[in-house]
VEXDREN-2710 file (C-alpha; in Angstrom, 1 decimal):
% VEXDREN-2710
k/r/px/py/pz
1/UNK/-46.8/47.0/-138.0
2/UNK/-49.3/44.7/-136.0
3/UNK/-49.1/40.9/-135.7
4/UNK/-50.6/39.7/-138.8
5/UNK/-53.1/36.2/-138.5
6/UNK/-52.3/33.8/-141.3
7/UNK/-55.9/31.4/-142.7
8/UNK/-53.5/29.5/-144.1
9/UNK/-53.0/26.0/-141.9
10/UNK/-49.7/24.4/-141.4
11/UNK/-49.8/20.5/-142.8
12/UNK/-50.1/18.3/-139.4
13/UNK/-47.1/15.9/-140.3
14/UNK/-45.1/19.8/-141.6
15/UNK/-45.8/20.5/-137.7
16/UNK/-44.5/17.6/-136.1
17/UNK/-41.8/17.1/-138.0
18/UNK/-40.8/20.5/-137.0
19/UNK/-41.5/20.2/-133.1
20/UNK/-39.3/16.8/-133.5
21/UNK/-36.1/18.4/-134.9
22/UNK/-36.9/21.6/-132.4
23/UNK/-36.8/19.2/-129.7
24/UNK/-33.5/17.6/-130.4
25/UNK/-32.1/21.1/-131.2
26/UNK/-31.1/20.9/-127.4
27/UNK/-30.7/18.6/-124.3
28/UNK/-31.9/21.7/-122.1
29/UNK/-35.2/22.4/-121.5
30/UNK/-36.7/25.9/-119.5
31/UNK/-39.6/24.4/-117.2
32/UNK/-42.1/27.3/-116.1
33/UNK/-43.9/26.2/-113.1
34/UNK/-46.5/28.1/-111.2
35/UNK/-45.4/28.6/-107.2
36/UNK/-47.6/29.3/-104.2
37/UNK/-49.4/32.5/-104.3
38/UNK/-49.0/31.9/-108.5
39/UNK/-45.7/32.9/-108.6
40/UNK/-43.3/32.1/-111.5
41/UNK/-40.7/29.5/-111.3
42/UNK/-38.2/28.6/-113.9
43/UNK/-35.4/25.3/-114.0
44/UNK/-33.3/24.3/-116.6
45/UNK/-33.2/20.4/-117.2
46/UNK/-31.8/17.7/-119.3
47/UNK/-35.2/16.1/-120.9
48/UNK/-35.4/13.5/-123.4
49/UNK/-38.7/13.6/-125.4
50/UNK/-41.0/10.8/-126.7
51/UNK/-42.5/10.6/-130.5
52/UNK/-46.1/11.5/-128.7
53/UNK/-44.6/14.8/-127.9
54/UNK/-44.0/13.9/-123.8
55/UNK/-41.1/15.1/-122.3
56/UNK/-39.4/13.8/-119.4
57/UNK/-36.7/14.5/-116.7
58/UNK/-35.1/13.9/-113.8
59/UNK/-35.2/15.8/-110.6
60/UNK/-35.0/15.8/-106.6
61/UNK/-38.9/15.7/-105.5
62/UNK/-38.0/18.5/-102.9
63/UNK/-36.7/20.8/-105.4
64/UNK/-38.6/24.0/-105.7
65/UNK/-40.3/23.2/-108.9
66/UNK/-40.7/19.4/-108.6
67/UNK/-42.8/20.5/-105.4
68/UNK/-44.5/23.3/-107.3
69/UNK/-45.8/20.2/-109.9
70/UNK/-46.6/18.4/-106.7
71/UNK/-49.3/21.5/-105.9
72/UNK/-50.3/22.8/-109.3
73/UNK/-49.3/20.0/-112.6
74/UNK/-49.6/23.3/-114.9
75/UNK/-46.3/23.5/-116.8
76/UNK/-44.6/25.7/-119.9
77/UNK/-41.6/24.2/-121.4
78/UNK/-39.2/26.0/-123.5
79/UNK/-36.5/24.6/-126.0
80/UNK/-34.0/26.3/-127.8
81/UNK/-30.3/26.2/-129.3
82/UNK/-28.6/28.9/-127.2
83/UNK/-26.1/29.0/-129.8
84/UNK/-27.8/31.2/-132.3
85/UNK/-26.8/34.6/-132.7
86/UNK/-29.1/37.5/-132.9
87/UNK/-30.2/38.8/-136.4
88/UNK/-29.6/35.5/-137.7
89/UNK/-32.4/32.8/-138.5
90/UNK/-33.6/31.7/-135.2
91/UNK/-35.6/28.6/-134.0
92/UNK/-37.3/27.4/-130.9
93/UNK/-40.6/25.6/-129.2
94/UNK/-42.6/26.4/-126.6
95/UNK/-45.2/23.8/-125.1
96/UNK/-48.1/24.2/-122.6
97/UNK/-49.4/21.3/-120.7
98/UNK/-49.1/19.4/-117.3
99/UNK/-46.8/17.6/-115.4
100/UNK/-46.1/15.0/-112.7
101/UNK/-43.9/13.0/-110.4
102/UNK/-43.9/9.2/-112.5
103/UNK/-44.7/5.8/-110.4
104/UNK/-44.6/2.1/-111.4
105/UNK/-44.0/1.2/-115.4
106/UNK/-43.8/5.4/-116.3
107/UNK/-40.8/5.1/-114.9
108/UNK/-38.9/2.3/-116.7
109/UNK/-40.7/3.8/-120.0
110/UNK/-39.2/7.3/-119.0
111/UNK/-35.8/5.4/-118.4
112/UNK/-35.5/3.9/-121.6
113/UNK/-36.3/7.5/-123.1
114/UNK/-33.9/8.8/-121.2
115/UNK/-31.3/6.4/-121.8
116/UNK/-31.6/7.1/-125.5
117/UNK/-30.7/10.3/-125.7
118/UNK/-28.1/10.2/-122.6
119/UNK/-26.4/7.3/-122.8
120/UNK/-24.2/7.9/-119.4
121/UNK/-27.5/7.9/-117.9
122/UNK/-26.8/4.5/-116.3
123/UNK/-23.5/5.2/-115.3
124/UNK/-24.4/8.3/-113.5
125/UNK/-24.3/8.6/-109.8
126/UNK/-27.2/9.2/-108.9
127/UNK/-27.2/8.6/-105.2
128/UNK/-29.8/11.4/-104.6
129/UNK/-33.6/10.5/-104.0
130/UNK/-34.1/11.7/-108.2
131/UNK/-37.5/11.1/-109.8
132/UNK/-38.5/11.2/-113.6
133/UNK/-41.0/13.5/-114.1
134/UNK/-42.9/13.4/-117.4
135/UNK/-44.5/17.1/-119.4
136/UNK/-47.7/16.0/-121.7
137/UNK/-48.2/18.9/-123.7
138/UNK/-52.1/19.8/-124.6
139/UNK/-50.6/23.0/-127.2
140/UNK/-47.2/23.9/-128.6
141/UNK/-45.6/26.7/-130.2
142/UNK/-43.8/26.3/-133.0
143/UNK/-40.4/29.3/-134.2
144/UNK/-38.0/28.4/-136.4
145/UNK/-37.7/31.0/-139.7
146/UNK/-36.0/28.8/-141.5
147/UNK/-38.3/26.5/-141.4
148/UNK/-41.3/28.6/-141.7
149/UNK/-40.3/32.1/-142.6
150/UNK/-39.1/35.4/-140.4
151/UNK/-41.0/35.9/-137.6
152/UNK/-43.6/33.5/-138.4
153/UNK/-45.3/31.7/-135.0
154/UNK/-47.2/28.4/-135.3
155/UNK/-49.6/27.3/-132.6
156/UNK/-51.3/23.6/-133.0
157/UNK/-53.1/21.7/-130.4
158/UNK/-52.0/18.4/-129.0
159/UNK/-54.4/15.6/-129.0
160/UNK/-54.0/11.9/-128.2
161/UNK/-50.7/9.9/-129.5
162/UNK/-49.2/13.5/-130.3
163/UNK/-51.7/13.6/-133.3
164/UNK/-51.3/17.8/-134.0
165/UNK/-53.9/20.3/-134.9
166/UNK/-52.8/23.2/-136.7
167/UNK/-54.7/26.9/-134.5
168/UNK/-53.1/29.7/-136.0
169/UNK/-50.1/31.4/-137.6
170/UNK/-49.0/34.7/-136.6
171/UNK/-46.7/36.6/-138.6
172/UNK/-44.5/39.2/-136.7
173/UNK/-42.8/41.9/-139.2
174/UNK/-40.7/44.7/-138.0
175/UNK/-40.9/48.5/-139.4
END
């Protein structure tokens, strides 16, 4: 059966609240980056995320991806419980947008982020040259069936203060 397009929009507020608790579903974010000669690139990181929809991190500046962001800010960003078992209700976000290394004020605004949803942050060692990096999504993907029903797929676009525009609604149905 093909993907089926739903006219029907998703409530802006329906959305966010949504992307929120898929956000704190995990402390593990996928980063997509895009490598010289537009190669893929993939990291796992502990991110904590602001109520606008940002997401930040830490990293060494001379890791593959960090340098990647460095070359080409274009960024995908995947969040999801790896705990969920398949053929069960599943859940996760995706979100598209850019990235960058963080200078002056950013930083202590990523900090306190950061320190709110890690709270070991500042006991850490964190002798290592680490930078916060901060993810400002422009469009987001939204999965969770319980939520929104069996493979149902909500795309909105992110616009100023994480204000959400519902796109589309795909509906995937097996058989």
């Amino acid at each position: 059966m093909p993907i089926q397009q739903s006219k029907r929009p998703i409530a802006a507020a329906r959305m966010a609240a949504i992307a929120r608790e898929l956000l704190n579903a995990s402390p593990l974010c996928a980063i997509a980056t895009v490598a010289p000669g537009s190669r893929a690139h993939v990291n796992t990181a502990y991110f904590a995320s602001s109520p606008e929809f940002d997401l930040v991190w830490l990293s060494e500046p001379q890791a593959r991806h960090s340098r990647n962001i460095r070359t080409n800010g274009t960024v995908a960003i995947a969040v999801y419980d790896s705990n969920q078992s398949w053929g069960k209700p599943d859940r996760g976000i995706q979100l598209f947008g850019s990235a960058r290394e963080l200078e002056g004020a950013a930083i202590r605004d990523s900090e306190t982020l950061y320190e709110e949803r890690f709270s070991d942050y500042r006991q850490a060692d964190l002798s290592a040259p680490y930078r916060f990096y901060r993810f400002r999504p422009r469009g987001l993907k939204l999965f969770d069936e319980r939520a929104l029903g069996t493979g149902v797929f909500v795309t909105a676009k992110v616009a100023g203060r994480g204000r959400l525009t519902w796109e589309r609604t795909e509906v995937y149905r097996s058989g």
